[in-house]
C-alpha atoms as an extended CHARMM CRD file, in Angstrom:
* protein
*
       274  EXT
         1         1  UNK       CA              0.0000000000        0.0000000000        0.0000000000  PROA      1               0.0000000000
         2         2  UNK       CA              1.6250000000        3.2600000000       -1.4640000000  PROA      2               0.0000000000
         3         3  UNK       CA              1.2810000000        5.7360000000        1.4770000000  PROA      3               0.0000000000
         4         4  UNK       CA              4.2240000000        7.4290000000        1.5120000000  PROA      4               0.0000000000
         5         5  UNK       CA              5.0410000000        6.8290000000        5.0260000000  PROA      5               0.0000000000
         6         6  UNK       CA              8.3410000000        8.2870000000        6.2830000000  PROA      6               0.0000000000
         7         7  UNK       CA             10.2490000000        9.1470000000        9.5890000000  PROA      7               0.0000000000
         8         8  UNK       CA             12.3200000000       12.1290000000       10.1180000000  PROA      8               0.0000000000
         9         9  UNK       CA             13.7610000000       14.5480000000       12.7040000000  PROA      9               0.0000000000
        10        10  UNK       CA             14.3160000000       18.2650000000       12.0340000000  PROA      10              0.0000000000
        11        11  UNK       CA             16.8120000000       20.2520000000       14.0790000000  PROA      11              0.0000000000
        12        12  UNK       CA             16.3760000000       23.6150000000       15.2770000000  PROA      12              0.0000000000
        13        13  UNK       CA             18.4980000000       25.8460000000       17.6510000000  PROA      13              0.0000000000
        14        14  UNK       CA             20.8010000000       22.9460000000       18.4250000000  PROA      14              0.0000000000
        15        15  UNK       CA             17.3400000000       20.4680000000       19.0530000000  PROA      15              0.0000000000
        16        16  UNK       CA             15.7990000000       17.8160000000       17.8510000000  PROA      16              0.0000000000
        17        17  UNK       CA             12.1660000000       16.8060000000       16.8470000000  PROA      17              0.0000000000
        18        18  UNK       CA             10.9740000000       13.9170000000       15.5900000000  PROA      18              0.0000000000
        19        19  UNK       CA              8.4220000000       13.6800000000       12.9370000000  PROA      19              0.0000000000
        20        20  UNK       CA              6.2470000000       11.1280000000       10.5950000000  PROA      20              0.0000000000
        21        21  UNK       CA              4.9000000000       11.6600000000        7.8710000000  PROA      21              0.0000000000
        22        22  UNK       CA              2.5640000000       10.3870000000        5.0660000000  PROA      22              0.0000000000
        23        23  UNK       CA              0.6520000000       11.2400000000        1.9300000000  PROA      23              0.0000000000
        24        24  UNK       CA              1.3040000000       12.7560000000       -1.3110000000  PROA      24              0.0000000000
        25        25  UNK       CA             -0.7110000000       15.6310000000       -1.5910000000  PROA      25              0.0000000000
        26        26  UNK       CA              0.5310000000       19.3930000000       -1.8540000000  PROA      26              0.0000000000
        27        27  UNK       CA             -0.8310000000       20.6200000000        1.1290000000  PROA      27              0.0000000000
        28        28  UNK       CA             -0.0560000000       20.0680000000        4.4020000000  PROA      28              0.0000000000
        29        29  UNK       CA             -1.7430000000       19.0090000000        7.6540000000  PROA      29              0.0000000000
        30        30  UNK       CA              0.1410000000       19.1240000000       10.7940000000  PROA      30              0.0000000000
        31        31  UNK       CA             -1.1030000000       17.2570000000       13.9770000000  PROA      31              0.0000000000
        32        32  UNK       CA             -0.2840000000       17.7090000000       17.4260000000  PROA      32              0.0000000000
        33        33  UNK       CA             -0.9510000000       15.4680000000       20.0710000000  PROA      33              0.0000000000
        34        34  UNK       CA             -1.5190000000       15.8130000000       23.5080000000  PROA      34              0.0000000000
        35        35  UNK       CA              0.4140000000       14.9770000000       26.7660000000  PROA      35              0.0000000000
        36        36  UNK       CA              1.3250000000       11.4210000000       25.8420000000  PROA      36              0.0000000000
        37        37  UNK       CA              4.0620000000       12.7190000000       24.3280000000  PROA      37              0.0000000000
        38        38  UNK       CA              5.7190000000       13.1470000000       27.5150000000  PROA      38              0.0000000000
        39        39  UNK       CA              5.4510000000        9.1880000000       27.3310000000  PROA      39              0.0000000000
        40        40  UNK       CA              6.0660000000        8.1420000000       24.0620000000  PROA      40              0.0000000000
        41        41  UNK       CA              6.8450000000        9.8600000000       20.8400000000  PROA      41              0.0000000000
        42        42  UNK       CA              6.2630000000        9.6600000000       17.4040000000  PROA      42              0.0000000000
        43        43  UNK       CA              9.6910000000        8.4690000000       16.2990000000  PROA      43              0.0000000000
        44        44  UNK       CA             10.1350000000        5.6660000000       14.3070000000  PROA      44              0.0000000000
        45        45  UNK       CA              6.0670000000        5.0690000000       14.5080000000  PROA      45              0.0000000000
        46        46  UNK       CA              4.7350000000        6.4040000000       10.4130000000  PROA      46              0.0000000000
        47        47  UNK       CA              3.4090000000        3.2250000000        9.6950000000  PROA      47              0.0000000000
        48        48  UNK       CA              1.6760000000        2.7010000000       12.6870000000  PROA      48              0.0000000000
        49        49  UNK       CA              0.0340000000        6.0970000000       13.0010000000  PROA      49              0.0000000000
        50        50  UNK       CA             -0.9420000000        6.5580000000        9.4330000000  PROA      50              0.0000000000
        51        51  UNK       CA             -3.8010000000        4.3950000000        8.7390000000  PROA      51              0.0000000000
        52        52  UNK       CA             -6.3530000000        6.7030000000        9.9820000000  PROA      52              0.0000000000
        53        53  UNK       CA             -5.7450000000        9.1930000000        8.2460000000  PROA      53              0.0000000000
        54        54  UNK       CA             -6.0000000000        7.9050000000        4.6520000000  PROA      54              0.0000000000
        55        55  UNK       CA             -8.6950000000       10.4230000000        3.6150000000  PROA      55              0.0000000000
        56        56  UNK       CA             -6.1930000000       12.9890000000        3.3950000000  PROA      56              0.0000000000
        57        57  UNK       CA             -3.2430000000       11.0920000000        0.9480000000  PROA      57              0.0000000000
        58        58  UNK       CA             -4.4000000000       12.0750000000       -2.1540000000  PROA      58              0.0000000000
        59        59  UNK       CA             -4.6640000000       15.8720000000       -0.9370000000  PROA      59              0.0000000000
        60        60  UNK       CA             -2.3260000000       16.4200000000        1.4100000000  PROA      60              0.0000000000
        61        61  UNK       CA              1.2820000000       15.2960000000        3.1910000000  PROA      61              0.0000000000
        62        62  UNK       CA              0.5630000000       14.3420000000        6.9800000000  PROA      62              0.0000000000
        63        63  UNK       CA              2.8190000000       15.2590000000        9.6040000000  PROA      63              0.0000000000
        64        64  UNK       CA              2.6260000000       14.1330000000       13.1800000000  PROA      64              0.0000000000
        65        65  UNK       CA              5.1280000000       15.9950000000       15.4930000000  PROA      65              0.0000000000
        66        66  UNK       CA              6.7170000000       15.2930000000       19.0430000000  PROA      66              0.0000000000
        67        67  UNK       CA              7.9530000000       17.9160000000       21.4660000000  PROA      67              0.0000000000
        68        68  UNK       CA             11.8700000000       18.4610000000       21.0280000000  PROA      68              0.0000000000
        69        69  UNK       CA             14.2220000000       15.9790000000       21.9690000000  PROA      69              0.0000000000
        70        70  UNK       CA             15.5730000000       16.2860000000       25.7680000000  PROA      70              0.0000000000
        71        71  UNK       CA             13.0540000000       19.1170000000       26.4750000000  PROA      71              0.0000000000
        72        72  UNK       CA             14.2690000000       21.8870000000       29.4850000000  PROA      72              0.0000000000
        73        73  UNK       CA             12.4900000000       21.2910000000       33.3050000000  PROA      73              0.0000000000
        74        74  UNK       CA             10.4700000000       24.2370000000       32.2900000000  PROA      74              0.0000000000
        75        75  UNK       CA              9.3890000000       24.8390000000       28.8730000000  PROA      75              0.0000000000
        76        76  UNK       CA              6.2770000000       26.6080000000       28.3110000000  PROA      76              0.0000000000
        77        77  UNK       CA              3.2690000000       26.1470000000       25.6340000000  PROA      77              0.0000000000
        78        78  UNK       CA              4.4170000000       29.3200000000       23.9360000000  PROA      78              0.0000000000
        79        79  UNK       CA              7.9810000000       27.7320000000       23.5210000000  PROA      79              0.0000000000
        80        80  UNK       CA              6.6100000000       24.7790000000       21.9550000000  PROA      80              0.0000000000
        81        81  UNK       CA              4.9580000000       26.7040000000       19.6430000000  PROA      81              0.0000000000
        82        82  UNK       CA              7.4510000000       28.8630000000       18.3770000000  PROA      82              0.0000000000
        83        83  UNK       CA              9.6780000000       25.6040000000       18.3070000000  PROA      83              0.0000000000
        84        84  UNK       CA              7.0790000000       24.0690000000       15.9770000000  PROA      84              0.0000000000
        85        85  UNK       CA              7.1190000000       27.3030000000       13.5530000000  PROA      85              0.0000000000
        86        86  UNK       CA             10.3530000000       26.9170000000       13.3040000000  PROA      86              0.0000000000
        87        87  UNK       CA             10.2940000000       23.1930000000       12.2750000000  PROA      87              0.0000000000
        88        88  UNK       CA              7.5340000000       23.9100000000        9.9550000000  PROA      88              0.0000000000
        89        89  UNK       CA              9.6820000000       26.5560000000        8.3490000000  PROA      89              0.0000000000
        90        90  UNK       CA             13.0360000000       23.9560000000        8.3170000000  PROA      90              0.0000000000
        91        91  UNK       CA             10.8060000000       21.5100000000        6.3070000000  PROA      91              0.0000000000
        92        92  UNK       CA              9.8920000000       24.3310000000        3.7290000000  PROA      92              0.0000000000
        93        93  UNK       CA              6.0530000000       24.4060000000        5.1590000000  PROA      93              0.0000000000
        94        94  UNK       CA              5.3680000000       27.8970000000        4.6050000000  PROA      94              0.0000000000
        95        95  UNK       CA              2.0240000000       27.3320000000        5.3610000000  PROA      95              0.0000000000
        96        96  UNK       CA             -0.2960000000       24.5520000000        6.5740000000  PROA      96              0.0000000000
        97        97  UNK       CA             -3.4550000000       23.3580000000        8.3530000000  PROA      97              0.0000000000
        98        98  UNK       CA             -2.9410000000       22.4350000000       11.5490000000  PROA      98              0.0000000000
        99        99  UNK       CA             -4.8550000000       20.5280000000       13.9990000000  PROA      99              0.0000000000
       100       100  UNK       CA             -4.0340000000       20.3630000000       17.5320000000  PROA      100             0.0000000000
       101       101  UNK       CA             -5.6690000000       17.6010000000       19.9920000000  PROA      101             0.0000000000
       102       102  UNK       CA             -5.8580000000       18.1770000000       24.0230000000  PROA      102             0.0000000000
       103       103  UNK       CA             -2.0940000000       19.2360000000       24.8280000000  PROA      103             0.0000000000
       104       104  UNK       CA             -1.4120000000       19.6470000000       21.2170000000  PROA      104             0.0000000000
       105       105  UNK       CA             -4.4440000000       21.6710000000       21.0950000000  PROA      105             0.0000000000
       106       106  UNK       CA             -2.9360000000       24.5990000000       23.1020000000  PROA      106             0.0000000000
       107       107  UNK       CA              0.2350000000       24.5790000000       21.2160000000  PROA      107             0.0000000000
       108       108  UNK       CA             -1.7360000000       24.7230000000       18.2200000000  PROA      108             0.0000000000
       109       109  UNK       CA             -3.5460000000       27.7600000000       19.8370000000  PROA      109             0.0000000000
       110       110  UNK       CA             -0.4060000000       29.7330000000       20.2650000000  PROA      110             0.0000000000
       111       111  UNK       CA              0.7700000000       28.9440000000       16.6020000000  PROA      111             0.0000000000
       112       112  UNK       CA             -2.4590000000       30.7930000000       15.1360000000  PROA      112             0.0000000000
       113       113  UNK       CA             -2.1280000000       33.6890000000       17.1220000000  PROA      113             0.0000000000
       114       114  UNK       CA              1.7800000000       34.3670000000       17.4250000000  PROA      114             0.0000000000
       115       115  UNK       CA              2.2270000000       32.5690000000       13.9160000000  PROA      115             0.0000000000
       116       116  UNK       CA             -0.9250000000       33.4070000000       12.0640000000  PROA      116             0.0000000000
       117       117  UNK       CA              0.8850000000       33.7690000000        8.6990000000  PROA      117             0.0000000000
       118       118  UNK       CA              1.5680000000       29.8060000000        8.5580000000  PROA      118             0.0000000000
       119       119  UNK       CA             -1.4890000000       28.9000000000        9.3730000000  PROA      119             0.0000000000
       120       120  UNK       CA             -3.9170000000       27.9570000000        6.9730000000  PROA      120             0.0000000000
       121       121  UNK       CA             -7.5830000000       26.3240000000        8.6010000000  PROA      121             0.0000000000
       122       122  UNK       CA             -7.6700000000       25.4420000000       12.8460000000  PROA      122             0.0000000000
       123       123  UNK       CA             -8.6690000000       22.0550000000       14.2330000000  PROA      123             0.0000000000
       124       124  UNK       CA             -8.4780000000       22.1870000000       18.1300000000  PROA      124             0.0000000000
       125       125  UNK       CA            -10.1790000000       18.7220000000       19.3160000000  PROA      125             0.0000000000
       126       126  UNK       CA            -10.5030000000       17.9060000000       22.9060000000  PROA      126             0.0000000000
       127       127  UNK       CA             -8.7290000000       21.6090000000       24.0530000000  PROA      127             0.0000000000
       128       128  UNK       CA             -8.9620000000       24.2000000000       26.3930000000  PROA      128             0.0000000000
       129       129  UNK       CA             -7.7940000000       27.8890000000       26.0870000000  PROA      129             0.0000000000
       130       130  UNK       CA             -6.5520000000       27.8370000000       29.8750000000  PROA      130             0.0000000000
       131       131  UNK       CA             -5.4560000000       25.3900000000       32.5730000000  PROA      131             0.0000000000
       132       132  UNK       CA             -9.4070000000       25.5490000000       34.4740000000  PROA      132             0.0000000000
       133       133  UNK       CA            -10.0860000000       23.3980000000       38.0890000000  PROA      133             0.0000000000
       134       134  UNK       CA            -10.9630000000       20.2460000000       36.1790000000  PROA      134             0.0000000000
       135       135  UNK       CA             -7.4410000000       20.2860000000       34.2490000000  PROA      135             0.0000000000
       136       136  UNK       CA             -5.2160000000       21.8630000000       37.6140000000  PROA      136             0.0000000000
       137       137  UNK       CA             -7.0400000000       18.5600000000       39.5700000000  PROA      137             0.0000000000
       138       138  UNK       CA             -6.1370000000       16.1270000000       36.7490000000  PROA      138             0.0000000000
       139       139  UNK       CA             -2.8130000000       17.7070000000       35.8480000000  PROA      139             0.0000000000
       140       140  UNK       CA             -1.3750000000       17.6950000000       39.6190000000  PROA      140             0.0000000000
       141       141  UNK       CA             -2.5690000000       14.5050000000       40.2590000000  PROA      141             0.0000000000
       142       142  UNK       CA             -0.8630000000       12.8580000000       37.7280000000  PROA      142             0.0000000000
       143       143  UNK       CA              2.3200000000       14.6390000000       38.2530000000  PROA      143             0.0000000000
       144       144  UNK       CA              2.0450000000       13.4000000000       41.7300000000  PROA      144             0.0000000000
       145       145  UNK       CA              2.1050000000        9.7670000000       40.3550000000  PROA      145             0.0000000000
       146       146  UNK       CA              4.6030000000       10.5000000000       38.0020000000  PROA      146             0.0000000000
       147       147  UNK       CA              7.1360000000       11.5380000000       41.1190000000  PROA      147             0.0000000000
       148       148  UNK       CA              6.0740000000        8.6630000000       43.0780000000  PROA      148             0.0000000000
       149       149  UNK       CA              6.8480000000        6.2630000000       39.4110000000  PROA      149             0.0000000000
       150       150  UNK       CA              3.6190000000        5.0610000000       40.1210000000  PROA      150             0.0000000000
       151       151  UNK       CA              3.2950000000        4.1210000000       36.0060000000  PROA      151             0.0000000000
       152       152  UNK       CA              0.0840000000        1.8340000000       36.4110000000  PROA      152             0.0000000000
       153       153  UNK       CA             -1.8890000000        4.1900000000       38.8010000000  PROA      153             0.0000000000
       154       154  UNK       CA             -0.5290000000        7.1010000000       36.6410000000  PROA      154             0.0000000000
       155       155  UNK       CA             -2.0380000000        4.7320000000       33.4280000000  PROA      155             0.0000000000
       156       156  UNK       CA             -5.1630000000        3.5180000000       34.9120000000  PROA      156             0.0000000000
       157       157  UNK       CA             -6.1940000000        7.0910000000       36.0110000000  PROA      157             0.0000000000
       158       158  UNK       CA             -5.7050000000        8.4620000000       32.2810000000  PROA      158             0.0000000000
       159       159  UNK       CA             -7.5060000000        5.8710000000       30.7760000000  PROA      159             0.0000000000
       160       160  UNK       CA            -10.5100000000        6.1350000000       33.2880000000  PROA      160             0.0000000000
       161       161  UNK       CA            -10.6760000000        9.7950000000       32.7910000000  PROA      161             0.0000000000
       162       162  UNK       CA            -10.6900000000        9.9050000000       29.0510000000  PROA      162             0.0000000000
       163       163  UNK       CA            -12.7530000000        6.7970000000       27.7070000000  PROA      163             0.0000000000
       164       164  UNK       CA            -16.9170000000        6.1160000000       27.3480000000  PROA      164             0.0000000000
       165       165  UNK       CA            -17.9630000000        3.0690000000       29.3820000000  PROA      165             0.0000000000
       166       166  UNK       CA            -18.0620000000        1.2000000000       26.2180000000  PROA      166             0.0000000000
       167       167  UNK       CA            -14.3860000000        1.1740000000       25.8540000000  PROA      167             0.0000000000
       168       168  UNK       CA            -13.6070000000        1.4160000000       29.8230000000  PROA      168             0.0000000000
       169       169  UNK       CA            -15.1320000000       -2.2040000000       29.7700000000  PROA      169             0.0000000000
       170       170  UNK       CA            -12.0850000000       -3.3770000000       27.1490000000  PROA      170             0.0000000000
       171       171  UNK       CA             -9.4510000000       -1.1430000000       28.5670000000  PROA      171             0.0000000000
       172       172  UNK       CA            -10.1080000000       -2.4350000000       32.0790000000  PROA      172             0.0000000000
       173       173  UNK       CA             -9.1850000000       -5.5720000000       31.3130000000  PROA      173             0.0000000000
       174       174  UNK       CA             -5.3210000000       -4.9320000000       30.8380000000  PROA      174             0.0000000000
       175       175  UNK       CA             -5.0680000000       -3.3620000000       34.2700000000  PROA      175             0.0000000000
       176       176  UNK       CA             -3.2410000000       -6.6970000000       35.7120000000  PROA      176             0.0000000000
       177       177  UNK       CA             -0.1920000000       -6.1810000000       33.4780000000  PROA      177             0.0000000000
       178       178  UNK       CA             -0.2890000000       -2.0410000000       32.3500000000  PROA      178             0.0000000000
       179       179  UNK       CA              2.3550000000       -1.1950000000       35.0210000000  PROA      179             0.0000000000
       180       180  UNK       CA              4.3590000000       -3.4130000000       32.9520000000  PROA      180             0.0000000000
       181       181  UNK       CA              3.7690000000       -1.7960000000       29.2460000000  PROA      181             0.0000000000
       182       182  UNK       CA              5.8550000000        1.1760000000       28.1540000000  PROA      182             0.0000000000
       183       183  UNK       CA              7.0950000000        2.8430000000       31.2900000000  PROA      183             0.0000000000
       184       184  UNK       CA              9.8140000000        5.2170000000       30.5870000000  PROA      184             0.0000000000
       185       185  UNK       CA             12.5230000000        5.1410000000       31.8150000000  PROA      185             0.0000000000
       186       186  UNK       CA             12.4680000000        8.2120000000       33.4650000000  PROA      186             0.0000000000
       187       187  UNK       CA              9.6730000000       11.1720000000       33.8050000000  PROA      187             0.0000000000
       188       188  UNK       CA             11.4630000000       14.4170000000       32.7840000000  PROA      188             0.0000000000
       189       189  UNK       CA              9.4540000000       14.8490000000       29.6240000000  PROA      189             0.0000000000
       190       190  UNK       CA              6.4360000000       13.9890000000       30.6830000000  PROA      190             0.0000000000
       191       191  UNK       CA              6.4900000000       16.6680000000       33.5570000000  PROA      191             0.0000000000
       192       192  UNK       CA              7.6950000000       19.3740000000       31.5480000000  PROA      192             0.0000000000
       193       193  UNK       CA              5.0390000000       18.7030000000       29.4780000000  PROA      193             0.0000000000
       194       194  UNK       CA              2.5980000000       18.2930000000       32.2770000000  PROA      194             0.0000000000
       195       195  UNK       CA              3.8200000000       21.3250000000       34.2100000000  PROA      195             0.0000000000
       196       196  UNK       CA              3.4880000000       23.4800000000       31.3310000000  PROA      196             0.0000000000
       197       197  UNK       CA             -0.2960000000       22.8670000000       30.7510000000  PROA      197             0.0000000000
       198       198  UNK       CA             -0.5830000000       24.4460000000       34.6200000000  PROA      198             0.0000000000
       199       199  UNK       CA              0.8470000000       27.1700000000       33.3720000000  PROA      199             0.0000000000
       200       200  UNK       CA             -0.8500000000       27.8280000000       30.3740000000  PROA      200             0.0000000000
       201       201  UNK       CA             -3.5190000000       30.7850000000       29.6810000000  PROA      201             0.0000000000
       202       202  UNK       CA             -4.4640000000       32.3890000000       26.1340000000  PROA      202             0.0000000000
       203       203  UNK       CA             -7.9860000000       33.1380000000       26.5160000000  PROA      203             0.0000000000
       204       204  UNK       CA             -8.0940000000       36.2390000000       26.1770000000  PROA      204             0.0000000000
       205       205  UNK       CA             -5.5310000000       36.3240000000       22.8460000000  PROA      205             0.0000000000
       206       206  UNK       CA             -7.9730000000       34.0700000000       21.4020000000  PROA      206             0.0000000000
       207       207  UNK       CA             -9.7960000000       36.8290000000       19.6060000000  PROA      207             0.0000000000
       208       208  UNK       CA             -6.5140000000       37.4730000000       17.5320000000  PROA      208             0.0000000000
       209       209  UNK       CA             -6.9280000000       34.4710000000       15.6910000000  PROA      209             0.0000000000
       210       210  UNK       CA             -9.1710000000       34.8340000000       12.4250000000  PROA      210             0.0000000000
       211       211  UNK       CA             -8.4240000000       32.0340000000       10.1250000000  PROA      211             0.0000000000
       212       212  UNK       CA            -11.3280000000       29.3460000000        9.8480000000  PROA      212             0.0000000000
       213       213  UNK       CA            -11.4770000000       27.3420000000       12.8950000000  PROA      213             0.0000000000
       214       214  UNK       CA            -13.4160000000       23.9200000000       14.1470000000  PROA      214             0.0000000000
       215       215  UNK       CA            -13.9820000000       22.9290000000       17.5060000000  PROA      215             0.0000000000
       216       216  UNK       CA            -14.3450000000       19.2260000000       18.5840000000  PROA      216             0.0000000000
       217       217  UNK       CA            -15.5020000000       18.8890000000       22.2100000000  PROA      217             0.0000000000
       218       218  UNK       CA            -16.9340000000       15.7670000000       24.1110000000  PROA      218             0.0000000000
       219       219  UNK       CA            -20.2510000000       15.8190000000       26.3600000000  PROA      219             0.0000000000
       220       220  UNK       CA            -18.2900000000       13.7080000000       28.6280000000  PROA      220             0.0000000000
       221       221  UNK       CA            -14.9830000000       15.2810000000       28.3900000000  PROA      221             0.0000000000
       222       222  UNK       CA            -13.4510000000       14.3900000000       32.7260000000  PROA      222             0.0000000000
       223       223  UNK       CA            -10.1640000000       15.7670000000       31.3760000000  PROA      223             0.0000000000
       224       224  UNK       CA            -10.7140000000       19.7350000000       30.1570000000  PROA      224             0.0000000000
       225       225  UNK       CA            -14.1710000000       19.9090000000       30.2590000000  PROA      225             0.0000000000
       226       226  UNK       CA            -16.8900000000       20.2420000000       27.6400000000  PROA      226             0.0000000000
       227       227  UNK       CA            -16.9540000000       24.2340000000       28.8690000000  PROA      227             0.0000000000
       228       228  UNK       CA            -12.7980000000       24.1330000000       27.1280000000  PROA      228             0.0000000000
       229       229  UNK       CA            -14.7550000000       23.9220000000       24.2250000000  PROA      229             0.0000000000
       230       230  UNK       CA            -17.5940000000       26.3710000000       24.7340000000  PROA      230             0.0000000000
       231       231  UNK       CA            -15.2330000000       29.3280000000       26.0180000000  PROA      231             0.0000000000
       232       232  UNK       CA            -12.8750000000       29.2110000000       22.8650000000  PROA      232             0.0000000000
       233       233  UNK       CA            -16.0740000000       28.9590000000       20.4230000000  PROA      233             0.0000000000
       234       234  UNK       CA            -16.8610000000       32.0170000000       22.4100000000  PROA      234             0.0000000000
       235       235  UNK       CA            -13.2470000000       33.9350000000       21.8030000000  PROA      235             0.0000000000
       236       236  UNK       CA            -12.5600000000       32.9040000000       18.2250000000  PROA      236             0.0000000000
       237       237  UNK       CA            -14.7390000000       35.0110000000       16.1940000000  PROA      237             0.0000000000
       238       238  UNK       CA            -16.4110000000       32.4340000000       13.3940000000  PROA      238             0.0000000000
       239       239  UNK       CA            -15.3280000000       29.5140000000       15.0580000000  PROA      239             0.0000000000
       240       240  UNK       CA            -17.3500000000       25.9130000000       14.2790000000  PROA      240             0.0000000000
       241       241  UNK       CA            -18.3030000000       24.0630000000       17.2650000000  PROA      241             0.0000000000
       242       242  UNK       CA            -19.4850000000       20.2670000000       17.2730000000  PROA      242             0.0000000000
       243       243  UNK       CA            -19.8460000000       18.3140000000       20.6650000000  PROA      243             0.0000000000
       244       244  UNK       CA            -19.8370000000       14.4720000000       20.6660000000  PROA      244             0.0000000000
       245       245  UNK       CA            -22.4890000000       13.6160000000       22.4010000000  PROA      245             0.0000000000
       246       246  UNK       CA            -21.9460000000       10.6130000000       24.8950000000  PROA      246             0.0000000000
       247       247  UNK       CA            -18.3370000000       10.8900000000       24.5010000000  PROA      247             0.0000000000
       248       248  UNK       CA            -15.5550000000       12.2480000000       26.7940000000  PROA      248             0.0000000000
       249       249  UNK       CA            -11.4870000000       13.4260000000       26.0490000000  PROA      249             0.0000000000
       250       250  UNK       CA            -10.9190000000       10.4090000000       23.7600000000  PROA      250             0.0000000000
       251       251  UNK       CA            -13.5270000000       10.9870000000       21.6280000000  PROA      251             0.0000000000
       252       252  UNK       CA            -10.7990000000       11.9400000000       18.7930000000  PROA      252             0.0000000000
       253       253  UNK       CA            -10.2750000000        8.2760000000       18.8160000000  PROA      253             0.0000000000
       254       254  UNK       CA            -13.9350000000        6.7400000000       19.8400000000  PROA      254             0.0000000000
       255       255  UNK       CA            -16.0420000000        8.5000000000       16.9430000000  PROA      255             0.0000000000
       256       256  UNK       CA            -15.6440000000        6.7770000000       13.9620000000  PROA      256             0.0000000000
       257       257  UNK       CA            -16.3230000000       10.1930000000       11.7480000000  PROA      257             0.0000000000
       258       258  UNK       CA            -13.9960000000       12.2690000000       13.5640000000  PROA      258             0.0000000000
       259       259  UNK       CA            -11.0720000000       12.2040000000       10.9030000000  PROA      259             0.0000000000
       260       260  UNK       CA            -14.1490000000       12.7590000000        8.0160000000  PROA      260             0.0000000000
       261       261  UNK       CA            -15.5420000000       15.2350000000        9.9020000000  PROA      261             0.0000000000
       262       262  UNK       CA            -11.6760000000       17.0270000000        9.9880000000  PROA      262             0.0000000000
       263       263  UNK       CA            -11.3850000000       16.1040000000        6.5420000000  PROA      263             0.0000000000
       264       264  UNK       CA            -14.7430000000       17.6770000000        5.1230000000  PROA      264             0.0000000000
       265       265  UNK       CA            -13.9850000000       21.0810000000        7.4970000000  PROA      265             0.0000000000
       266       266  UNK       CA            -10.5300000000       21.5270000000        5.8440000000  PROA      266             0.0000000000
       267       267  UNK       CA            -12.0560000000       20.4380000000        2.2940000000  PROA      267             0.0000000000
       268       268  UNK       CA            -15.9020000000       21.6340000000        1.9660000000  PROA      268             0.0000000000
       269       269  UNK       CA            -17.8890000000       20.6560000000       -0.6690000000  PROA      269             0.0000000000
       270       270  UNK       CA            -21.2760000000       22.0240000000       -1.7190000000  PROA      270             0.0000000000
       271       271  UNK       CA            -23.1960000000       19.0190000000       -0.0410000000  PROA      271             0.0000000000
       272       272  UNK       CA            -21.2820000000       19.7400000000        3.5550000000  PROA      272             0.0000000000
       273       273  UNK       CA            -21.5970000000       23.2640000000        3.1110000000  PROA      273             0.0000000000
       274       274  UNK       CA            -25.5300000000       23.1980000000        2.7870000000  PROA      274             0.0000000000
């Protein structure tokens, strides 16, 4: 199967980032994920993360991009941003659409607005515009496991939080053994990462970002809260807001029309226009 799948790293002010990418179109998508990439990255992982995203081959080239290599005890949102710019301009990417999911959501928020030039259409799934209660009480917690190396509490908490009963009732069943299954070895990046969601505001720059923007929120969402969703609908002037009904922070993954519902956002036609 011809999808162009490839894995590369960029450097940029002596740092590295990983990257995969896929597809053959001219324009170009970049996703962002969230705070599993204080885990696990992307590297070395094109073939397993492309599949998904198949709609978009024939139009555009995919890119999926960590966090830089051996990131600093504090690094803040903004940083990653600008870090991303600048590996979007290394690659040649002058301009793209980007879509930013929970973490990668908020990065993707401070691209538009201190990058607006590069940025084509806005996807922010599963995000929030500022670190509220709900995401301060999840946030610290985990930290707190993640200093105590606690890997299967820290695991078992993330999954409980994000999934729908439905999938809670498969997930559940690898409890026994998930303190076993990719624990790094240590927790640096994950609590940068972590520690700079606590620190993150832009709600009120929000209004500075005018290029055409969808919002992807879950009813259910125990992570950021469905009101993430509502409050930067509110800010960003235009904005498209859908809510998954029944579904909570993984709903990204859990709603089988999420990457055709992307998909048809960043390429109307008359029919989804109507």
């Amino acid at each position: 199967m011809f999808w162009n799948a490839k894995n590369g790293t960029v450097s940029i002010d002596n740092a590295e980032i990983s990257y995969v990418s896929f597809g053959y179109g001219n324009k170009a998508l970049i996703i962002l994920l969230g705070l599993s990439d204080g885990i696990i990255t992307v590297k070395g992982k094109a073939l397993l993360l492309a599949k998904p995203y198949k709609i978009f081959f024939e139009k555009y080239t995919v890119y999926i991009f960590s966090r830089r290599k051996n990131l600093p005890e504090e690094y803040s949102i903004k940083e990653m941003a600008d870090d991303q710019a600048k590996a979007m301009q290394k690659l040649g990417i002058k301009k793209a659409s980007v879509m930013g999911v929970s973490q990668g959501g908020m990065i993707a928020q401070h691209l538009a607005v201190d990058h607006a030039e590069m940025i084509e259409k806005l996807v922010l799934a599963v995000s929030a515009p500022r670190a509220n209660k709900m995401i301060q009480t999840n946030i610290s917690k985990w930290i707190e496991f993640a200093n105590q190396g606690n890997h299967k509490q820290l695991m078992i908490d993330v999954i409980e939080k994000n999934y729908s009963p439905k999938y809670l009732a498969k997930y559940r069943k690898l409890y026994p053994v998930i303190g076993m299954i990719g624990k790094p070895s240590n927790y640096k990046r994950f609590l940068t990462n972590a520690n700079a969601i606590l620190q993150f505001d832009i709600l009120h720059d929000l209004k500075n970002i005018t290029c055409p923007t969808l919002i992807v929120g879950g009813e259910e969402d125990r992570v950021v809260g469905i009101q993430s969703s509502c409050e930067m609908n509110e800010q960003i002037a235009g904005s498209e807001l859908y809510v998954y009904a029944g579904l909570g922070h993984a709903a990204f993954q859990e709603a089988k029309d999420f990457t055709k519902r992307v998909f048809d956002f960043l390429e109307p036609t008359l029919e989804t226009t109507l």
